[in-house]
N, C-alpha and C positions, 0 to 999 in steps of 0.2 A: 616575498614568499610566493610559489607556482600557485595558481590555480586549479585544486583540484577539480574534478569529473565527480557527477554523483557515483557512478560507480566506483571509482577511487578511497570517495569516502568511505560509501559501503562494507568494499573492503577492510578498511579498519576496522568492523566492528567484527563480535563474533554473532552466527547465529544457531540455535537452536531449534531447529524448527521440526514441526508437526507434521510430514509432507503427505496423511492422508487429511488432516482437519483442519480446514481454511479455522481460523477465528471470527472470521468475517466471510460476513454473507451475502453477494453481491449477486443482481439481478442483470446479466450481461445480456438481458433482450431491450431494454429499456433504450429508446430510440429517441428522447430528447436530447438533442445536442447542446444547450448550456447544461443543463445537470452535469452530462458527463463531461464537458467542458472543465465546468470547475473543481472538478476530480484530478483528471489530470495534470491542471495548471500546480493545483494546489498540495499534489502528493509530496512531500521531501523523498521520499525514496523510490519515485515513478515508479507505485505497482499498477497505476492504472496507466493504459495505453493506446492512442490506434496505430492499429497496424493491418498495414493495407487496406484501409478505411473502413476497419470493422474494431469496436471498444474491445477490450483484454484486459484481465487482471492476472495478479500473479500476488500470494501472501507473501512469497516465499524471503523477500527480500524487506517486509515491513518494519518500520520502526514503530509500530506500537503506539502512534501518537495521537490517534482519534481524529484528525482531522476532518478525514473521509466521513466517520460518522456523524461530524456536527455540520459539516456543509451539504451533506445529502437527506437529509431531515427525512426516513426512512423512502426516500424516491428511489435511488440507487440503493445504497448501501441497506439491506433488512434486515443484517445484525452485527456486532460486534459485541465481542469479549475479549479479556486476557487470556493469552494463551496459558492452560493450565501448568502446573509445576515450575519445573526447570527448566520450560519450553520458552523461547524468544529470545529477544534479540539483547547480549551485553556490549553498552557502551565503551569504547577503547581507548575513547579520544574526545575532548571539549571540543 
């Protein structure tokens, strides 16, 4: 079986999204480098990023899975919720 790409997977799923109300509430000044280290490593859907050696988030492509909120012990991440309604993201694929 190929190796998919996160993106790839991504792709399978569908998303719903909110594209003016993040659910999550990230603090993109915060300049400790493990904090936002472990964000990155640890996203399954890379919304956290650097690019061009400055931190970046993006909801847009989130799976919903709190990760980000249990490893940033409110240092990074200063809020998360469910996206409300019908908003987020439907699995497509185990």
């Amino acid at each position: 079986m190929k190796k998919l790409s996160v993106e790839a997977k991504l792709g399978l799923d569908l998303f719903h999204t909110d594209e003016e109300n993040s659910h999550i509430d990230v603090d993109l000044e915060c300049t400790d480098e493990e904090e936002i280290r472990k964000l990155v490593l640890a996203c399954p859907a890379e919304c956290y990023k650097y690019i061009d050696g400055k931190f970046s988030f993006s909801y847009l492509g989130c799976l919903e899975c709190g990760t980000c909120r249990v490893l940033s012990h409110d240092k990074i991440v200063k809020g998360w919720k469910h996206p409300h309604g019908e908003i987020g993201v439907s699995f497509r694929q185990g």
